[in-house]
C-alpha positions in Angstrom: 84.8 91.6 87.1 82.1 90.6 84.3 79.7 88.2 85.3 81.0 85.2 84.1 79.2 81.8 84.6 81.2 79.8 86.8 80.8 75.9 88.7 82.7 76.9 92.2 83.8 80.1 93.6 85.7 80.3 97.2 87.1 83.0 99.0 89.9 83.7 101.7 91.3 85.9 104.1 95.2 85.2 103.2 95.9 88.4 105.3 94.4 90.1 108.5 96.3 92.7 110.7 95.7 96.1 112.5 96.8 98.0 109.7 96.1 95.8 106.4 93.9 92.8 105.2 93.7 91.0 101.9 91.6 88.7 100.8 91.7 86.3 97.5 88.7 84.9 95.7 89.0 82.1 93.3 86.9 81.0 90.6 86.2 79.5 87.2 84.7 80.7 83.8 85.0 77.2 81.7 88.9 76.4 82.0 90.3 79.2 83.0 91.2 80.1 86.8 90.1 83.7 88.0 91.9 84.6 91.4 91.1 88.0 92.6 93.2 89.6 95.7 91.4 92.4 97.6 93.7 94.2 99.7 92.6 97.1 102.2 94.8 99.5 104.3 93.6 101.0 107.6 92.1 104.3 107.5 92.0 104.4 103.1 88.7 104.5 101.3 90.7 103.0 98.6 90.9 98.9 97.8 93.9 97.7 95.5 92.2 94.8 93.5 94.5 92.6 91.5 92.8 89.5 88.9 94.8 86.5 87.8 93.5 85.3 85.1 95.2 81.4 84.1 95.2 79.3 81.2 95.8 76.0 82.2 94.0 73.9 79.1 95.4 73.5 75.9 93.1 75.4 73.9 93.5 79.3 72.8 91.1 81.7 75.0 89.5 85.3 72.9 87.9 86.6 75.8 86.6 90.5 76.3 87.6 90.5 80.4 87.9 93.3 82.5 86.2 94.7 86.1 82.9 96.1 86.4 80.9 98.2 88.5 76.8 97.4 89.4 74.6 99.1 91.2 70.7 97.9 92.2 70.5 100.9 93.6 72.1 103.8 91.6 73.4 104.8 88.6 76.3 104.1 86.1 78.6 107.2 84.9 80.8 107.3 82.5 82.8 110.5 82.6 82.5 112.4 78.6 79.5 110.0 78.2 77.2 110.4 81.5 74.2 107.3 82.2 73.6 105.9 78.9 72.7 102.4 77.6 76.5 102.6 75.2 79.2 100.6 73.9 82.5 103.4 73.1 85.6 103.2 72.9 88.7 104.0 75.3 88.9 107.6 73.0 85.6 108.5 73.6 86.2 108.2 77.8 87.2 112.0 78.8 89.2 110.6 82.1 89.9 107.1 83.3 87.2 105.7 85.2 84.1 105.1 85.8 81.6 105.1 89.1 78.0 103.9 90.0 76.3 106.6 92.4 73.2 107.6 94.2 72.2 110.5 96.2 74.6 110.5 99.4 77.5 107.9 98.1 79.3 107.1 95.2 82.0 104.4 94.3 84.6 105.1 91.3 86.8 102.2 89.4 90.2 103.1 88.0 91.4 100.8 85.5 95.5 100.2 86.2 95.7 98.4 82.8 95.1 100.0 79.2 91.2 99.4 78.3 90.1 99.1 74.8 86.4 100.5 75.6 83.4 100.9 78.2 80.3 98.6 77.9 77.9 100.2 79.8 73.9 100.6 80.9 72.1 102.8 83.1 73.2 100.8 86.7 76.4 99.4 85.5 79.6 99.4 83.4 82.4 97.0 82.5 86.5 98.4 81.2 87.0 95.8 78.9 90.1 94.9 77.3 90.5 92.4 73.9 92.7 89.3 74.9 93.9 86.1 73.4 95.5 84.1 76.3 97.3 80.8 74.7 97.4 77.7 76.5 99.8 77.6 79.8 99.9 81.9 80.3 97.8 84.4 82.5 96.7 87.9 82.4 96.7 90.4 84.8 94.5 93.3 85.8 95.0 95.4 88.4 92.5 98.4 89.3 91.5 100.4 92.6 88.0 101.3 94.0 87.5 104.6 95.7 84.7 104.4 98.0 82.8 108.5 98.8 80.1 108.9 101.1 78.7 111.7 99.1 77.9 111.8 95.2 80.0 114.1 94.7 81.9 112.6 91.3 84.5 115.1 91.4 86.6 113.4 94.3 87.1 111.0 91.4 89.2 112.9 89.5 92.2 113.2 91.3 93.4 109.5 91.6 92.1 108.8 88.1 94.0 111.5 86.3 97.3 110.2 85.4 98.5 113.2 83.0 101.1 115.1 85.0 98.8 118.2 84.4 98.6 120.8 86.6 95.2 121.7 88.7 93.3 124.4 90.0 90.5 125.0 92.4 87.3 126.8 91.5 85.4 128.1 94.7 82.0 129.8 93.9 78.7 130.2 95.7 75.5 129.5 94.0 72.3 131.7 94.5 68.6 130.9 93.9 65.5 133.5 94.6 66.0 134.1 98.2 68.8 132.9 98.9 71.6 130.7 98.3 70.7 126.9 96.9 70.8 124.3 100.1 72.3 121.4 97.8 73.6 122.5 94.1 75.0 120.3 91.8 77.2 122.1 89.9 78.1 120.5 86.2 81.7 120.3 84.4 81.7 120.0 81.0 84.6 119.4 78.6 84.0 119.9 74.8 80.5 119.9 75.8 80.4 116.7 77.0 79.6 115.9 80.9 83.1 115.1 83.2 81.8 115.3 86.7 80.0 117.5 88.9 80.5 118.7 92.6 78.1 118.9 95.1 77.7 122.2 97.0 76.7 122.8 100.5 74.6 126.0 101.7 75.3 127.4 98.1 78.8 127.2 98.1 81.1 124.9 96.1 84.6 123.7 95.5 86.1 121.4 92.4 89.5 120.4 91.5 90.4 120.3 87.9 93.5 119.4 85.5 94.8 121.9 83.4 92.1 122.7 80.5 89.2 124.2 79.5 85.6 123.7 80.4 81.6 124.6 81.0 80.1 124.5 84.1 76.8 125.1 85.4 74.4 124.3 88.8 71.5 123.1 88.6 69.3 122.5 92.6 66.1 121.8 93.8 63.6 123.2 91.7 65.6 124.4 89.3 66.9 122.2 87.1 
């Protein structure tokens, strides 16, 4: 969620069993009430989030809310835009979500509700929706974080693509002078503008991808 000012902020396990746990954090940003509910399954790198946002005062709310994703130590990416300092809108977003990573882990957001547009620098981004909450209603956002120990953004794709499409693999090997590259990165590119990438091991890769049509490329260690 965007770092709001708030006065108080309390969190609480509400559930905690061998195969789920949830837990709700509650806050303010001026009269509103901000309840978020973590919940997290056994075995899943993935964590259901659902925000409550209340009106409970009896004046008209035109707020910009919407969950975030910071890093201090990594990057923002924006799939069709990459690590950029950028406002865009939802249009200009080639797939659904957005991830901060750095070399050996990544973490992805995917929205649940429509977002109007990214707000974004180089260690963070925000899915922000438009909203005029009247006195006495609520809002609510629900969104899921995927959690990768590798940075490879590709994994991403799956959950966030929505379209019905169908996919293929693409299983190559990647050769430098010598050999075959220890770690490539290998680049997907939609209308010439950066989707993901897939990190290889001993020169060979492997990257799902929806129906469509697209660049890719490697780049490694010394040759980038």
């Amino acid at each position: 969620w965007q770092s709001w000012p708030y006065r108080k902020c309390e969190a609480k396990v509400i559930r905690e069993g061998p195969k789920e746990a949830k837990v709700r954090v509650e806050r303010d940003y001026f009269d509103l009430i901000l309840r978020t509910t973590f919940t997290m399954k056994y075995g899943s790198n993935v964590v259901h989030m659902r925000a409550e946002l209340l009106n409970p005062s009896s004046r008209q709310y035109r707020i910009k809310p919407g969950f975030s994703l910071c890093s201090e130590v990594g990057w923002a990416f924006i799939p069709g835009i990459g690590t950029e300092n950028v406002t865009v809108k939802r249009t200009e977003v080639l797939s659904p979500w957005i991830a901060v990573y750095n070399e050996g882990w990544a973490v992805g957001l995917h929205p649940l509700y429509k977002f109007d547009g990214v707000e974004a620098s180089f260690s963070w981004a925000v899915l922000y929706r438009g909203l005029r909450l009247p006195p006495g209603k609520r809002a609510v956002f629900d969104s899921l974080i995927q959690v990768e120990m590798t940075d490879d953004l590709s994994r991403f794709l799956r959950l966030g693509e929505k379209s019905g499409r169908g996919w293929g693999r693409i299983i190559g090997k990647v050769a430098i002078e010598g050999g075959n590259a220890k770690r490539p990165v290998v680049i997907v590119e939609k209308g010439r503008a950066p989707l993901c990438w897939a990190i290889g091991r001993l020169g060979s890769y492997e990257v799902m991808l929806p129906e469509g049509r697209y660049s890719i490329y490697a780049i490694s260690d010394g040759y980038g």
